[in-house]
PLY file of the C-alpha trace (Angstrom):
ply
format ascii 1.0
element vertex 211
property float x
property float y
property float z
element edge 210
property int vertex1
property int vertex2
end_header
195.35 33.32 189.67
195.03 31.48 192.72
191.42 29.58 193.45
190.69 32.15 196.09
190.93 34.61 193.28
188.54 32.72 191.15
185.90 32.37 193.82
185.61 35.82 194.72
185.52 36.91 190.66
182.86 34.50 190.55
181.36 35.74 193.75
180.97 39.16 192.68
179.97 37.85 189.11
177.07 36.27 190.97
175.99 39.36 192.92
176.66 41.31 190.32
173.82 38.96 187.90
171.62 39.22 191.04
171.63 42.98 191.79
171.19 42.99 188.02
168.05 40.52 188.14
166.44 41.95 191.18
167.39 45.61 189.05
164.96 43.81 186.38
162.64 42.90 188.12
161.89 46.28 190.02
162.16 47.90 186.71
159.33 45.98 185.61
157.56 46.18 188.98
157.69 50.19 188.71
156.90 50.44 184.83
153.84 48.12 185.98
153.04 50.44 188.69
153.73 53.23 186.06
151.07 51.72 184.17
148.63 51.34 186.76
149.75 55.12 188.02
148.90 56.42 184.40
145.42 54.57 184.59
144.37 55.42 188.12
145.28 59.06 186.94
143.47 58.89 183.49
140.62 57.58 185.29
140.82 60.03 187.91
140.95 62.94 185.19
137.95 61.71 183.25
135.99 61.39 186.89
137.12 65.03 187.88
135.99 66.04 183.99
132.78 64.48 184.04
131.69 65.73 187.80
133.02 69.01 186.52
130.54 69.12 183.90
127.93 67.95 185.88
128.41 70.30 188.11
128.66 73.45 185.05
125.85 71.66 183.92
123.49 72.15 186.82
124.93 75.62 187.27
123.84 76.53 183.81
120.82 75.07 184.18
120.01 76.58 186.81
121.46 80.04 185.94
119.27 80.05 182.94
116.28 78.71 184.89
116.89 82.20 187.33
117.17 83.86 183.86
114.35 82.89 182.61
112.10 83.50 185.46
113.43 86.84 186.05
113.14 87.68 182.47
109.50 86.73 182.71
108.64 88.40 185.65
110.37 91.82 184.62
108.17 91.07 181.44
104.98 90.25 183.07
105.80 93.65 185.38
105.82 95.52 182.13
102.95 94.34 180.27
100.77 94.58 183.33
102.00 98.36 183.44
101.40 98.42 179.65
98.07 97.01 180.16
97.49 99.32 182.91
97.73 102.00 180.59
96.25 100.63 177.69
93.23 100.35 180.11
93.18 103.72 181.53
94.04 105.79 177.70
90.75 102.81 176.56
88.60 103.76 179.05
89.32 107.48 178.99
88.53 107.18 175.08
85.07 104.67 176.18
83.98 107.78 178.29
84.72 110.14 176.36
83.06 108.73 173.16
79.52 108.12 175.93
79.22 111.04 176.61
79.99 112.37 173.18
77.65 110.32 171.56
74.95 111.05 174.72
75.67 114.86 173.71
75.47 114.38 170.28
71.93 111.88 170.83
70.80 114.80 173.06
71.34 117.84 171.17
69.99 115.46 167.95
66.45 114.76 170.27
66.42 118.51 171.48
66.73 119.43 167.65
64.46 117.40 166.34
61.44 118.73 169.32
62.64 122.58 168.53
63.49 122.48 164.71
60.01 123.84 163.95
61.60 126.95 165.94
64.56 126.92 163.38
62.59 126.52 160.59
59.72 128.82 160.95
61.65 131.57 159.79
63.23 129.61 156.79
60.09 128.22 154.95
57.99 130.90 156.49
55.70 128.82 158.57
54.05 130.14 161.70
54.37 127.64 164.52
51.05 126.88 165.30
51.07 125.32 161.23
53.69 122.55 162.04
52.43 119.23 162.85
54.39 116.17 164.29
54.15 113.26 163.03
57.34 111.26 163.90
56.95 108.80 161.06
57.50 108.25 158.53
58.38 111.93 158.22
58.76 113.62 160.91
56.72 117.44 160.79
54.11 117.98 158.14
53.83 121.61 158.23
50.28 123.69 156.59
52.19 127.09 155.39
49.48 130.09 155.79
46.90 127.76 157.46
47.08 130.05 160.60
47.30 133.37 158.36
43.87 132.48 157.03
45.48 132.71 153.73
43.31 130.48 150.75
46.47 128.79 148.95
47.66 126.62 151.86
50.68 125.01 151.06
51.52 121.40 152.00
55.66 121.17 153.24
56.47 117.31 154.18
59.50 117.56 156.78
62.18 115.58 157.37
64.42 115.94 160.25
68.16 114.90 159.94
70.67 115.86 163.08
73.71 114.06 161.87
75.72 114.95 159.11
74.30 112.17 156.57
71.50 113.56 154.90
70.17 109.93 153.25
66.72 108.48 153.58
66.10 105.32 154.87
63.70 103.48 152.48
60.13 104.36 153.40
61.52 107.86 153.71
62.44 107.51 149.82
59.10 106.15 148.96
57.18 108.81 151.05
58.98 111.69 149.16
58.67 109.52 145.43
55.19 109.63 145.94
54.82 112.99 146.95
57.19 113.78 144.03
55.19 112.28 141.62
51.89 114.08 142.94
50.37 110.49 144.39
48.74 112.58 146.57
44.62 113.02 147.59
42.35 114.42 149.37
39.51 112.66 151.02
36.02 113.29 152.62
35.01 110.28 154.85
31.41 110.32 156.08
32.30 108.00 159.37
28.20 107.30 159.70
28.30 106.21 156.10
31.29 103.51 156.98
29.67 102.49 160.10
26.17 101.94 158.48
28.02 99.86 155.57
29.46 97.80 158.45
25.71 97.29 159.82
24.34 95.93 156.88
27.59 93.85 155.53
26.68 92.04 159.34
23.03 91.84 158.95
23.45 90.47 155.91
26.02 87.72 157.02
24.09 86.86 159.44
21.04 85.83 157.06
22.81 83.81 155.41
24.01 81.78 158.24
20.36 81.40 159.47
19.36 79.96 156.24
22.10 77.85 155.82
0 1
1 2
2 3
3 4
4 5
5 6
6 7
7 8
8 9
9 10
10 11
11 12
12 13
13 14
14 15
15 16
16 17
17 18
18 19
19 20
20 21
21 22
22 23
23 24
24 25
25 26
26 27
27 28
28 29
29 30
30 31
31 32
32 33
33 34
34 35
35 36
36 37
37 38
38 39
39 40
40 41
41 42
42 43
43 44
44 45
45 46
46 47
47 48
48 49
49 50
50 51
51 52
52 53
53 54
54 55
55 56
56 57
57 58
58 59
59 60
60 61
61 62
62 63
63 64
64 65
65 66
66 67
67 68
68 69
69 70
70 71
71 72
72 73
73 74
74 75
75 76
76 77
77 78
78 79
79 80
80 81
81 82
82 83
83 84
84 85
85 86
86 87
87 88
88 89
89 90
90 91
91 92
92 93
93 94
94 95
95 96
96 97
97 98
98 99
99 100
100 101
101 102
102 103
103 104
104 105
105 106
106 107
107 108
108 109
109 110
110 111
111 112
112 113
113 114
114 115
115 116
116 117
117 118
118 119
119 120
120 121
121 122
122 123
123 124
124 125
125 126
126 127
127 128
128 129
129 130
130 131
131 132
132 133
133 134
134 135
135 136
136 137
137 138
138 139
139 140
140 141
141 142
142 143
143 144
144 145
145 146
146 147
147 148
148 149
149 150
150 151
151 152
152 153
153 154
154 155
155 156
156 157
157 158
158 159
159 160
160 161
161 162
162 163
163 164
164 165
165 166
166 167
167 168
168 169
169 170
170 171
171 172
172 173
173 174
174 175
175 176
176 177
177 178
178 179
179 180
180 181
181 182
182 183
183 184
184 185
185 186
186 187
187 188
188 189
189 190
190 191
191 192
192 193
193 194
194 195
195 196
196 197
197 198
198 199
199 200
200 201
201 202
202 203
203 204
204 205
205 206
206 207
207 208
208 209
209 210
């Protein structure tokens, strides 16, 4: 081989080791910006993931938020209807039970003014014999007073318009005694009384004057 030969082998050795240098050191140059490329894009990925859930985030929170305050209104809508009701079914029952009970106090007064009507007949009574007292009983009634008949007889009444037939406690004591025959007659001379008084002040006032 001739020199000329040996300086173009070592020519093309040469650019041969520099195309494979400068191949080197773009290879490293691109798996360096392969690197970065993977980074930037990992980065990028976990910035598109985060602002994704940010933004579900919101959107649930404020889906549920309209949720919620649509559930509540439909439910405040239906208890105000309930209430509605509840009011008008309560205050139908409320009236009803007035004037019920205003019937019932009513017919019990009316009762109680006429019963000597009702029960003339049953205890034989003539009307002009009852008496009314209101308490503690409520008719005291003198059986043949009116018929001029001589064996009077005495009838305590007690006048009960609901459907408990239980006396209250001076009630119970009032029939006890009667019951047990605690029962007298008396003559008061009024004069007598009022003379007694006369002389129990005369007397007191003696005793002052001395004193």
């Amino acid at each position: 081989m001739t020199i000329s030969d040996f300086l173009i082998v070592g020519i093309v050795l040469s650019s041969f080791l520099i195309i494979l240098i400068i191949s080197f050191i773009f290879e490293r140059r691109i798996s360096r910006l392969r690197v970065l490329i993977e980074q930037e894009r990992l980065t990028a990925q976990r910035a598109a993931q985060e602002l994704a859930q940010k933004i579900f985030n919101q959107w649930t929170e404020t889906s549920i938020n309209s949720i919620r305050t649509e559930m509540m209104d439909i439910i405040k809508k239906d208890y105000q209807v309930q209430l509605e009701t509840w009011k008008k079914q309560e205050e139908k029952k409320i009236r009803e039970d007035a004037i019920q009970k205003s019937i019932n106090t009513l017919l019990g007064k009316i009762g109680e003014e006429f019963s000597p009507v009702l029960l003339s007949n049953k205890f034989g009574v003539n009307l002009k014999d009852f008496r009314h007292l209101g308490t503690p009983v409520d008719f005291v009634a003198f059986k043949g007073l009116s018929d001029e008949s001589e064996e009077v007889e005495i009838i305590f009444l007690e006048i009960k318009s609901g459907k408990s037939s239980g006396l209250i406690d001076r009630e119970r004591r009032v029939r006890n005694a009667l019951t047990a025959r605690r029962v007298r007659y008396e003559i008061v001379n009024l004069n007598d009384i009022i003379g007694n008084l006369k002389e129990e002040l005369n007397s007191t006032d003696k005793k002052r004057q001395f004193v």
